[in-house]
Short mmCIF file of the C-alpha atoms (twelve columns), coordinates in Angstrom:
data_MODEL
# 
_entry.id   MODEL 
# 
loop_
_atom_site.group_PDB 
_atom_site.id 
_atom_site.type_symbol 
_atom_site.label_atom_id 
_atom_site.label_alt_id 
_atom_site.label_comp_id 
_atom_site.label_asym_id 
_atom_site.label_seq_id 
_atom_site.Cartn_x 
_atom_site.Cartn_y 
_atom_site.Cartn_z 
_atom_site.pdbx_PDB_model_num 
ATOM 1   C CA . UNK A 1   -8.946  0.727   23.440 1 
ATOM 2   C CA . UNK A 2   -9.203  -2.567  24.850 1 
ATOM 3   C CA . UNK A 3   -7.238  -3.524  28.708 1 
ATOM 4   C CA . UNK A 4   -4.709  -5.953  27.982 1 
ATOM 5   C CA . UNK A 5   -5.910  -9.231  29.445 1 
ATOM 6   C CA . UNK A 6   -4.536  -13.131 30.102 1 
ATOM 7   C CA . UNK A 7   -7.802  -14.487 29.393 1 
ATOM 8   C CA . UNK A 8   -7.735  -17.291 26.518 1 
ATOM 9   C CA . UNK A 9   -9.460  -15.721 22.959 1 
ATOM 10  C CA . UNK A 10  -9.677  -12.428 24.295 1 
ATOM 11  C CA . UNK A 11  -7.915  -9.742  21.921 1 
ATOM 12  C CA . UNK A 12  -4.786  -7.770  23.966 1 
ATOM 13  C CA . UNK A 13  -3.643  -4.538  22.644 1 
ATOM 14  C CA . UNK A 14  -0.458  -2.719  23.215 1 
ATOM 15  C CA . UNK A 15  -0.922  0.985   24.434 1 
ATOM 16  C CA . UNK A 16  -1.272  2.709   21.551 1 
ATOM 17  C CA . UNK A 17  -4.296  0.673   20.485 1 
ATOM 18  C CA . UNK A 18  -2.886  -1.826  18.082 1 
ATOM 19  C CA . UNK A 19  -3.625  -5.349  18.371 1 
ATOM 20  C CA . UNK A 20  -1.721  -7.590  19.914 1 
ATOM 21  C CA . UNK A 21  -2.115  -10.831 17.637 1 
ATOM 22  C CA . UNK A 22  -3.220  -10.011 14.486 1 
ATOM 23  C CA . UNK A 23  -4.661  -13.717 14.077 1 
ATOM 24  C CA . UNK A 24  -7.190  -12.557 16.575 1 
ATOM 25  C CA . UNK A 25  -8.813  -10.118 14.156 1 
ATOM 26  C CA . UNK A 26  -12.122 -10.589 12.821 1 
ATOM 27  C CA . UNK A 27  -15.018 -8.536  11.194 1 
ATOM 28  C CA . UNK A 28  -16.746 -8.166  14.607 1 
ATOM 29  C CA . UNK A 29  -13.703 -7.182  16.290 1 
ATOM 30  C CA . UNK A 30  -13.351 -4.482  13.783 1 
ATOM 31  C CA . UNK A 31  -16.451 -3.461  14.173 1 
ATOM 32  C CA . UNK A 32  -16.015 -3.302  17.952 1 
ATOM 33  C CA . UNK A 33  -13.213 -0.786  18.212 1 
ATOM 34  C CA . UNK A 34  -14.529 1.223   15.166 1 
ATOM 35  C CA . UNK A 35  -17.687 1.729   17.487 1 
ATOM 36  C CA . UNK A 36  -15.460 2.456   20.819 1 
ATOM 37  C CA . UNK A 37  -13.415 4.627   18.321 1 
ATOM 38  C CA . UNK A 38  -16.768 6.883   17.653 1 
ATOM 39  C CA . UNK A 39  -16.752 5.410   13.505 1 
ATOM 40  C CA . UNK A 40  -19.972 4.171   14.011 1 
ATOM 41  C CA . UNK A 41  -21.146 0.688   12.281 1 
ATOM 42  C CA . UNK A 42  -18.732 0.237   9.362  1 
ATOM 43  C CA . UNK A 43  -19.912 0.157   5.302  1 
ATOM 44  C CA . UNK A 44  -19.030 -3.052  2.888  1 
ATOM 45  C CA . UNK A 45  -16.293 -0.336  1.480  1 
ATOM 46  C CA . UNK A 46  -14.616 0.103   5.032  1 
ATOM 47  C CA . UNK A 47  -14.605 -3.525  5.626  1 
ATOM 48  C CA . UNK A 48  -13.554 -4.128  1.901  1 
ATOM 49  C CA . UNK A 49  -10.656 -2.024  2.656  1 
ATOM 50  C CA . UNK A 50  -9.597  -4.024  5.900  1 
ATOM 51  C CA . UNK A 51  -9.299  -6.742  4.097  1 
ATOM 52  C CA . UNK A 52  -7.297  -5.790  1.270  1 
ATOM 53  C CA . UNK A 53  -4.866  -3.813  3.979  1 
ATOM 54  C CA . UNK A 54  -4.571  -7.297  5.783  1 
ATOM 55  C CA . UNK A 55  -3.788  -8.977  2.976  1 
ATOM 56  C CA . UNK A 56  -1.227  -6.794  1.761  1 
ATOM 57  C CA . UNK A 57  0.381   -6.554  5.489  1 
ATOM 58  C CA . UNK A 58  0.220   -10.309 4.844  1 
ATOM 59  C CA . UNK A 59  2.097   -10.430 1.560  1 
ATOM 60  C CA . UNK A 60  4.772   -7.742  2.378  1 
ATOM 61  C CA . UNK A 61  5.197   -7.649  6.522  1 
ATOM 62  C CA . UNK A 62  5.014   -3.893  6.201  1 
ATOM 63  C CA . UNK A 63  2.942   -1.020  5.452  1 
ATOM 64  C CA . UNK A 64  2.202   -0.690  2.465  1 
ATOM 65  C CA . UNK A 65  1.264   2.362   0.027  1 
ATOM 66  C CA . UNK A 66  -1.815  2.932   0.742  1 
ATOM 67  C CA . UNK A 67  -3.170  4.611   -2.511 1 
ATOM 68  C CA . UNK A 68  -2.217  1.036   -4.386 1 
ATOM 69  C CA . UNK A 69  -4.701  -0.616  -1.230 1 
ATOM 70  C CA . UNK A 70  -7.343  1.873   -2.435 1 
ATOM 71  C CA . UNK A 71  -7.122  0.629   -6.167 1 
ATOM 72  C CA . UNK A 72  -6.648  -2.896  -5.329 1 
ATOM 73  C CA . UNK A 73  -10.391 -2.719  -3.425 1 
ATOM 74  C CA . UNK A 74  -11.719 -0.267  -6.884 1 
ATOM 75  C CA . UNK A 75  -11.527 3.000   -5.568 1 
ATOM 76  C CA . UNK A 76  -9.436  5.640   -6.173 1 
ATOM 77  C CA . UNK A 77  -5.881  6.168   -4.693 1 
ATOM 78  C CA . UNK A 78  -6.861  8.734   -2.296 1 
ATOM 79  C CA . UNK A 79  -10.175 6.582   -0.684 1 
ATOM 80  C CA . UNK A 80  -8.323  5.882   2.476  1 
ATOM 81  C CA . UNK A 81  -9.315  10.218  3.613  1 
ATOM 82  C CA . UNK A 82  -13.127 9.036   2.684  1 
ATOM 83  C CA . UNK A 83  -13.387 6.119   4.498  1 
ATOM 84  C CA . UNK A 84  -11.210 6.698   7.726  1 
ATOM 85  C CA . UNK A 85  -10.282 9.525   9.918  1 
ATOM 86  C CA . UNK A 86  -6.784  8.626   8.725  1 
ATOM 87  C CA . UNK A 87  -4.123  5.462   8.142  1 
ATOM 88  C CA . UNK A 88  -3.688  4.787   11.502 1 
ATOM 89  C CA . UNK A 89  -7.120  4.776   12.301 1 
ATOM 90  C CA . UNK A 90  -8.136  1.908   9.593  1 
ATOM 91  C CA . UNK A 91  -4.655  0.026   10.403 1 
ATOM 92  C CA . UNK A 92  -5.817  -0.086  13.786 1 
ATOM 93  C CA . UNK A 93  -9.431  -1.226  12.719 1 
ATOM 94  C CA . UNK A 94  -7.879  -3.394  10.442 1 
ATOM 95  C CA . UNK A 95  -6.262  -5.372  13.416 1 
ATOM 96  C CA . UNK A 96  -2.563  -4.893  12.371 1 
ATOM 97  C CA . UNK A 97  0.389   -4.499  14.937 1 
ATOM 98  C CA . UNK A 98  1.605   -1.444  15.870 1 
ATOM 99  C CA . UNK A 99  3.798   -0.380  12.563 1 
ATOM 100 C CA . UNK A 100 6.804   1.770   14.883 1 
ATOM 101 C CA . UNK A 101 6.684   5.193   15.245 1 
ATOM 102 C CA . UNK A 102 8.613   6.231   11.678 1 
ATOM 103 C CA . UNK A 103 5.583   4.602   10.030 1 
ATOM 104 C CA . UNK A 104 3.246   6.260   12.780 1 
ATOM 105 C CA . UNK A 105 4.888   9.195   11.397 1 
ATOM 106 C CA . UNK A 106 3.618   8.926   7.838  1 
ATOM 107 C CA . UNK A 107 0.219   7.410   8.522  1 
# 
């Protein structure tokens, strides 16, 4: 997890790992704290998935079910256990802000 910093263009996150300012997201980043995470490089599918979880977070401000995120990128509803650790792994990798401890909860 990266050291919160007041350096311009560097990406802050909050204790628990989540980014900061989601605007500072990019496929590199993602592939930075997958690697300090122990994922390893990501796959076209991870970063496929990323994507489509951004843009729903996008759409809806909120976490959204994350079977429909699997079928929206064609895979089925339960790629998310394939692909990740677990939810709050890849909405961490994804670059999202912390979702609040309920959601923590079902992730």
């Amino acid at each position: 997890m990266g050291i919160p910093s007041a350096s311009p263009g560097t990406a802050v996150f909050d204790l628990d790992g989540f980014l900061l300012d989601p605007s500072m997201w990019s496929e590199g980043l993602a592939g930075h704290i997958a690697q300090n995470d122990g994922l390893g490089e990501l796959s076209e599918l991870q970063i496929g998935l990323l994507i489509a979880l951004r843009r729903e977070f996008s759409k809806h401000g909120t976490v959204t079910a994350l079977s429909h995120v699997c079928h929206l990128t064609g895979q089925k509803g339960d790629c998310m256990h394939h692909l990740f650790p677990n939810a709050r792994e890849a909405w961490r990798v994804a670059g999202l802000p912390n979702p609040g401890e309920e959601a923590k909860a079902y992730m």
